[in-house]
C-alpha positions in Angstrom: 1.2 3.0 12.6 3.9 1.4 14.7 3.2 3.8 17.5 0.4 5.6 16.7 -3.7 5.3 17.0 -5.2 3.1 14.7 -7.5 5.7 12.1 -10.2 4.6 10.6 -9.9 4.1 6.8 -10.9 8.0 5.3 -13.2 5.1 2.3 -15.5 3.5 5.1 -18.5 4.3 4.0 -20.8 4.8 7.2 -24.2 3.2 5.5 -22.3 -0.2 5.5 -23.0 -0.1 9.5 -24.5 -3.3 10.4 -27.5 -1.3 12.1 -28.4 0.2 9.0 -27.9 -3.8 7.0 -30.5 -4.8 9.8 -32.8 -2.6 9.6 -33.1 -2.2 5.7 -34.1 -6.6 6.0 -36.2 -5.2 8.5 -38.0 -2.6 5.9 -37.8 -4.2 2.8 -39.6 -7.1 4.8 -42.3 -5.2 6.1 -43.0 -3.7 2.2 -42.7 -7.1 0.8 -40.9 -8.0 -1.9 -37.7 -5.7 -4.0 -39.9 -5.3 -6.6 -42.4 -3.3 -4.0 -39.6 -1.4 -2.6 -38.2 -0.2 -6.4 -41.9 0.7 -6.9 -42.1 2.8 -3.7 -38.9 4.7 -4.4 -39.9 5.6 -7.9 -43.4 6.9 -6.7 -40.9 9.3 -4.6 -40.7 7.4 -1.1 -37.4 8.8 0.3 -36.8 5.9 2.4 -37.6 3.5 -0.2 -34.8 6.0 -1.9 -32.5 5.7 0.1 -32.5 1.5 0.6 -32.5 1.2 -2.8 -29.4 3.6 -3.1 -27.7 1.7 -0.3 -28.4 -1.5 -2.8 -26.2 0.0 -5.4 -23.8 1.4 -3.0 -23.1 -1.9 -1.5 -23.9 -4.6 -4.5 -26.7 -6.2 -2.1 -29.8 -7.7 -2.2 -29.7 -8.6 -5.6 -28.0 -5.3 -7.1 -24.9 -5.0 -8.9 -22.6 -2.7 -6.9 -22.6 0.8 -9.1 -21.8 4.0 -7.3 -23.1 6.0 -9.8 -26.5 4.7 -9.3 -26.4 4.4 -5.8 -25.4 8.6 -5.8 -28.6 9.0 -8.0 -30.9 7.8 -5.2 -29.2 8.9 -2.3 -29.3 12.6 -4.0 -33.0 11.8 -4.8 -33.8 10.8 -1.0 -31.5 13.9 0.0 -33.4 16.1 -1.5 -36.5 15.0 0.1 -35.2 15.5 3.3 -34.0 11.9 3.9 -31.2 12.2 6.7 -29.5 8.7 6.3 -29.3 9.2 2.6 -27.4 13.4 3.0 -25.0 11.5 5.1 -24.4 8.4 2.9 -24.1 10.7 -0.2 -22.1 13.3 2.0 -19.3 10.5 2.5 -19.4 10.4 -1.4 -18.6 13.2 -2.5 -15.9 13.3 0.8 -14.2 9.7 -1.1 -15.3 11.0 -4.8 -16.6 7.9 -4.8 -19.4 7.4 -8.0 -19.8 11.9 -7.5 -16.3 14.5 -8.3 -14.9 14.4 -5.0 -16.3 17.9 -3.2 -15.3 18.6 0.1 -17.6 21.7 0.7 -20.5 19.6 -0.6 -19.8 16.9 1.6 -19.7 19.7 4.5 -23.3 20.7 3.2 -24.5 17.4 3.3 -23.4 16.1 6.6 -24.4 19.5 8.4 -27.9 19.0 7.2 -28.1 15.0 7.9 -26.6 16.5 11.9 -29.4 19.2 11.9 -31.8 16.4 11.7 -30.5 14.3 14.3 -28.9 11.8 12.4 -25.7 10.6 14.2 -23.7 9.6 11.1 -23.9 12.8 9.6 -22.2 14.3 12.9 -19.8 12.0 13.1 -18.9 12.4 9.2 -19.3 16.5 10.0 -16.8 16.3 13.1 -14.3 14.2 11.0 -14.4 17.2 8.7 -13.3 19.9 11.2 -11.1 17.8 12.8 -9.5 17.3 9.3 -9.7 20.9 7.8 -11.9 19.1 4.5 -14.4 21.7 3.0 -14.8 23.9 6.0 -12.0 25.7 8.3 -10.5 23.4 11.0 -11.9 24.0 14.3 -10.9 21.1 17.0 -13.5 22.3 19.6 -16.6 22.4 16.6 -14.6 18.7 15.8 -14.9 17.7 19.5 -18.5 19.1 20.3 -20.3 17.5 16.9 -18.4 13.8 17.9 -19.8 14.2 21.4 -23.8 14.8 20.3 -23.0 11.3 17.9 -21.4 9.5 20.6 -24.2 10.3 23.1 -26.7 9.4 20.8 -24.8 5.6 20.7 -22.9 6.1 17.1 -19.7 3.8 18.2 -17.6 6.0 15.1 -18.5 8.9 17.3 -17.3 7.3 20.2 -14.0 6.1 18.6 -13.5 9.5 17.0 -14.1 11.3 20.4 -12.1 9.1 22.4 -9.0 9.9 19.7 -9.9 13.8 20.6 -8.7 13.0 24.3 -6.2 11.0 23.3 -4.3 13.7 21.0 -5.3 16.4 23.3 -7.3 18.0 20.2 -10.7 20.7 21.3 -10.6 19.4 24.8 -7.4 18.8 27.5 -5.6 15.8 26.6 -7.3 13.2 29.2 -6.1 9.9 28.4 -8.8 8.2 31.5 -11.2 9.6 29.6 -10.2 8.7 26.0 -9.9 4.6 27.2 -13.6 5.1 28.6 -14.7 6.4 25.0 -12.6 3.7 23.3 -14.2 1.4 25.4 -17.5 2.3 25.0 -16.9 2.2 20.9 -15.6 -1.2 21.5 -18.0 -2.6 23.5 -20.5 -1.7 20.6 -18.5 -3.4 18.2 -16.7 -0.8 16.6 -13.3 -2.5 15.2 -11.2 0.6 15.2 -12.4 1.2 19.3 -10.7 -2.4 19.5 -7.5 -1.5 17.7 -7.0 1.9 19.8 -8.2 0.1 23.2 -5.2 -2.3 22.6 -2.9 0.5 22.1 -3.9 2.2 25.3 -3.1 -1.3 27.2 0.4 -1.7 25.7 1.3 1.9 26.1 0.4 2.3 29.7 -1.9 5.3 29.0 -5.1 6.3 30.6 -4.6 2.8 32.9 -2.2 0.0 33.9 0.1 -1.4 31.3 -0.9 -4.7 30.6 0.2 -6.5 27.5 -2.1 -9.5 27.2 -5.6 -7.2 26.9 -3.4 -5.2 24.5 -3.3 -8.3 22.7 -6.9 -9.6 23.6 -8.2 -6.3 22.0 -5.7 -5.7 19.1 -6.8 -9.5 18.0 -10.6 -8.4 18.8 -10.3 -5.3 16.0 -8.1 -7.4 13.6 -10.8 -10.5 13.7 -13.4 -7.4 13.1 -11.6 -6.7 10.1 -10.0 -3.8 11.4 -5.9 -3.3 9.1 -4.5 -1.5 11.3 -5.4 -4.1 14.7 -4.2 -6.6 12.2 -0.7 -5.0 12.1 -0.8 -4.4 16.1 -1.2 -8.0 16.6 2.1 -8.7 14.3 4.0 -6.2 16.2 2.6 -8.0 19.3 4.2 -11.5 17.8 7.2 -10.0 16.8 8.1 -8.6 20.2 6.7 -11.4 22.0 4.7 -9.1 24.0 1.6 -10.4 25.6 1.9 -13.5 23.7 4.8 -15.9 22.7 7.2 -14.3 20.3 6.8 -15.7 17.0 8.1 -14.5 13.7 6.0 -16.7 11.5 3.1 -15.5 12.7 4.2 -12.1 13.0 4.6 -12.0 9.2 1.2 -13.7 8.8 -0.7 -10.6 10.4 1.7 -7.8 8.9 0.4 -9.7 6.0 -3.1 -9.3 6.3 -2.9 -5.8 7.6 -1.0 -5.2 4.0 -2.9 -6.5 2.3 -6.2 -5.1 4.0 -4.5 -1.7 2.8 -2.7 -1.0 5.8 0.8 1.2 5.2 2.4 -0.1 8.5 1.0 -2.9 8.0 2.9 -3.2 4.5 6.1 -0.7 6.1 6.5 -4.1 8.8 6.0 -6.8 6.0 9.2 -5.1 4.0 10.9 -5.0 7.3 10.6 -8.6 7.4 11.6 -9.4 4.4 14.6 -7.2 4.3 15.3 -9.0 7.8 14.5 -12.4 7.2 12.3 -12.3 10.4 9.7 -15.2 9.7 10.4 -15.6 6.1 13.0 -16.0 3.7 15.2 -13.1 3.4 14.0 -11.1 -0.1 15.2 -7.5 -0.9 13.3 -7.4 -4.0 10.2 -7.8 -2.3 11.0 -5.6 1.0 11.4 -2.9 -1.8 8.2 -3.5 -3.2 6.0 -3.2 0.2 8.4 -0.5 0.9 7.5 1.3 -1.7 3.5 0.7 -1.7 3.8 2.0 1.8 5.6 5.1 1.1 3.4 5.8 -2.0 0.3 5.6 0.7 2.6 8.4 2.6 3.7 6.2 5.6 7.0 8.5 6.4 9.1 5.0 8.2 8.1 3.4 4.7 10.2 6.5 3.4 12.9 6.0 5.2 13.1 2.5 4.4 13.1 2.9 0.5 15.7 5.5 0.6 18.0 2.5 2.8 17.7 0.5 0.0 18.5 3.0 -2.5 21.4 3.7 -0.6 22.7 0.3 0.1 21.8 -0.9 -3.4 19.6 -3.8 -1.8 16.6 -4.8 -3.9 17.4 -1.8 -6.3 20.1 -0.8 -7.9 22.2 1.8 -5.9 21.3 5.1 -6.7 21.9 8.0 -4.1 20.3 10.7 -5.5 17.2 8.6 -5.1 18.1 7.8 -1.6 18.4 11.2 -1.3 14.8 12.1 -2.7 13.1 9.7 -0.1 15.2 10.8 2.6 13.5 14.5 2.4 10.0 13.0 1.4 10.3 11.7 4.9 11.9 14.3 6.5 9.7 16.6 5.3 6.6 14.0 7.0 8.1 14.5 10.0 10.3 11.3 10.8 12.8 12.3 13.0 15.0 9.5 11.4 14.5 10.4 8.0 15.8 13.6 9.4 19.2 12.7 10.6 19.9 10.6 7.2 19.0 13.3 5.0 21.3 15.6 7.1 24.4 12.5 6.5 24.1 13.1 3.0 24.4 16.7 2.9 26.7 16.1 5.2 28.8 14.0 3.0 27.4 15.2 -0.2 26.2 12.4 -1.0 23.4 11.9 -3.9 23.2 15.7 -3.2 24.9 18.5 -2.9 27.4 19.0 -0.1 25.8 21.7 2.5 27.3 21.2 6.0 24.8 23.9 7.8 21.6 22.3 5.8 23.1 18.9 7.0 23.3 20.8 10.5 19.5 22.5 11.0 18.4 18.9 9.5 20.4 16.5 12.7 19.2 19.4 14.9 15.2 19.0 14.1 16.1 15.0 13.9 17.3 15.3 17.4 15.0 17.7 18.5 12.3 14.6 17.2 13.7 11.9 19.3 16.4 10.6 17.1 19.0 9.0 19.3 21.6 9.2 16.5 20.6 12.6 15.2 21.3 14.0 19.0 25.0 12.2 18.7 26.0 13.6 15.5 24.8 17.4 16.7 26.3 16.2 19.7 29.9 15.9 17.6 29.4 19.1 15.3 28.5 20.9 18.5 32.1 19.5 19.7 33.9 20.2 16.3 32.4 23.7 15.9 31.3 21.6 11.9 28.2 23.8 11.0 27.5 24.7 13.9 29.3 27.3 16.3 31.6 25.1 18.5 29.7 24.7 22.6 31.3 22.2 24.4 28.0 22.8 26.8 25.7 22.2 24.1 27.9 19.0 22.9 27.8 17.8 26.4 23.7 17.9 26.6 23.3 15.7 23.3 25.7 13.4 24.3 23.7 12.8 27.3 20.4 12.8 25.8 21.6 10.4 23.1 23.2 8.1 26.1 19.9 7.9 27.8 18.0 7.0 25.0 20.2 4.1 24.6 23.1 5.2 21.8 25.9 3.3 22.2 28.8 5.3 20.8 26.9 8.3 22.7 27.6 6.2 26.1 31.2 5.2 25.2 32.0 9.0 24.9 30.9 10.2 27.9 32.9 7.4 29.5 36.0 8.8 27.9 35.4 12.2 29.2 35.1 10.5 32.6 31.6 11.2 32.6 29.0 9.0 34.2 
């Protein structure tokens, strides 16, 4: 997540919420002992249900962590009516965590821990409109059941409202208004808040730029425990933005973000160690994080494998495996994946020569933001290769390439006497 708001982790399981810790000391203090509280959830207590689910769910207060067993009480306090424990045993089935994974019973669940008030469960039931899981999509349903959980102080709510505004997703993109909802989630300790509160300061959106409270709050979320702040404050290092640039510790936080289970965070540690940026140069080892990153489906990951493929760096050289990454990413979205996939059909290499294919695919690379994408259509548009020949059209990518900062895109305009 280079460039992008930090999600929260689809396996956080919402009864691990510091409120909830507190408050089960709180009630298995006022029943006394464990013992009591086993005995109260056995004579059908749903509270004393749920607690002792959240036990097993969590491997606390003297349990061994078993899923399994924790699912067996949270469906036993569920079906008493217990709110907290349809939530908690709606993000189970969501995870298929110690249940069969089962979106539209997760749906069930959540909607009926919401009906009773209980802001997790309309948190967990916004998350799954806004992601299409076990019920049709619907941004506005997504936006509306996130609002009711943020006003009633849920700060998962509040992060996942504020990334509503942010993405323009149910409501008008409002980026003031996303920062005041990040805000507010940060404020009540939510790590995730912290990580997309940073982003907001280093992009410049929704107030005034400002690199040191981007690095304030991306170190806030990562000290919190949040991967994806972790990775934010390496970029931060790296760049020397907000802080003094420094490589070593750059690679310590991509680190931690990697190994927190972060796929930027493991995309940047390959890019250090293909780059020798804070660590000795390894191409075996940029391949490997590489590779665990494009597994998790981080498209830049994707794009970095198939380099190495193609270079024979790390790997052995093998372009028809280039090749296969290439589209993987492509096919994510990453404009740059894009533009080399359309090289080697443009060369036929690793794949079958296809010069139009090669064509549409620098086109949507271009069309994505890819500086050298826009050059190479730029040149077929000149050549009349794939594509019919415009010297209009050639013209317009040259420029767009130029002002995005491409070189050889610059030094032909200056031949044509262009400025």
């Amino acid at each position: 997540m280079r460039n992008a708001l930090t999600a929260v982790p689809e396996t956080e399981w919402l009864t691990t919420d510091n409120e909830i810790f507190s408050a089960m000391e709180r009630q298995v203090n006022t029943l006394g002992t464990l013992a009591d509280l086993e005995a109260l959830a056995r004579s059908g207590n749903r509270r004393a249900q749920f607690l002792t689910g959240l036990r097993f769910a969590n491997g606390t207060f003297g349990a061994t962590r078993d899923p399994a067993q924790a699912a067996q009480w949270y469906r036993r306090a569920a079906r008493l009516g217990e709110p907290l424990a349809q939530s908690a045993l709606g993000a189970m089935f969501r995870t298929g965590v110690g249940v069969p994974r089962d979106d539209a019973e997760a749906v069930r669940l959540f909607q009926s821990a919401a009906e009773a008030g209980n802001s997790y469960g309309m948190d967990n039931l916004g998350w799954m409109y806004q992601q299409g899981r076990g019920i049709a999509r619907n941004d506005e349903e997504a936006v509306r059941w996130f609002r009711r959980g943020a006003g009633l102080g849920n700060s998962w709510a509040m992060n996942n409202l504020a990334d509503m505004y942010a993405m323009g997703r149910g409501v008008a993109r409002n980026d003031a208004e996303a920062v005041r909802w990040y805000r507010r989630g940060a404020e009540a300790g939510n790590a995730g808040a912290m990580t997309n509160l940073g982003f907001m300061y280093e992009n410049g959106r929704g107030l005034t730029q400002d690199f040191a409270e981007a690095v304030r709050w991306y170190r806030r979320g990562a000290e919190a425990g949040n991967p994806g702040g972790m990775t934010r404050l390496g970029a931060m290092y790296l760049h020397g933005r907000g802080v003094t640039r420094d490589d070593v510790e750059a690679v310590r936080w991509y680190r931690r973000g990697a190994e927190a289970g972060d796929p930027p965070g493991m995309d940047s540690l390959g890019w250090t160690y293909a780059n020798g940026r804070g660590i000795t140069r390894d191409d075996a080892e940029a391949t490997r994080w590489y590779r665990r990153a494009a597994d998790a489906g981080n498209a830049n990951a994707m794009v970095n494998l198939g380099f190495m493929y193609e270079n024979g760096r790390g790997v052995a050289l093998d372009l028809t495996e280039a090749g296969r990454w290439y589209r993987r990413s492509a096919e994510a979205g990453s404009a740059v994946g894009m533009t080399h996939l359309g090289y080697l059909l443009e060369t036929g290499r690793g794949v079958p020569q296809n010069l139009a294919e090669a064509a549409g695919w620098y086109r949507r690379g271009a069309e994505g933001g890819d500086p050298r994408g826009m050059y190479i259509l730029a040149n077929l548009h000149a050549g009349g290769r794939g594509v019919a020949r415009d010297d209009a059209e050639a013209l317009r990518w040259y420029r767009r390439a130029a002002e995005a900062g491409y070189e050889a895109a610059r030094q032909e305009l200056a031949r044509r006497g262009i400025r």
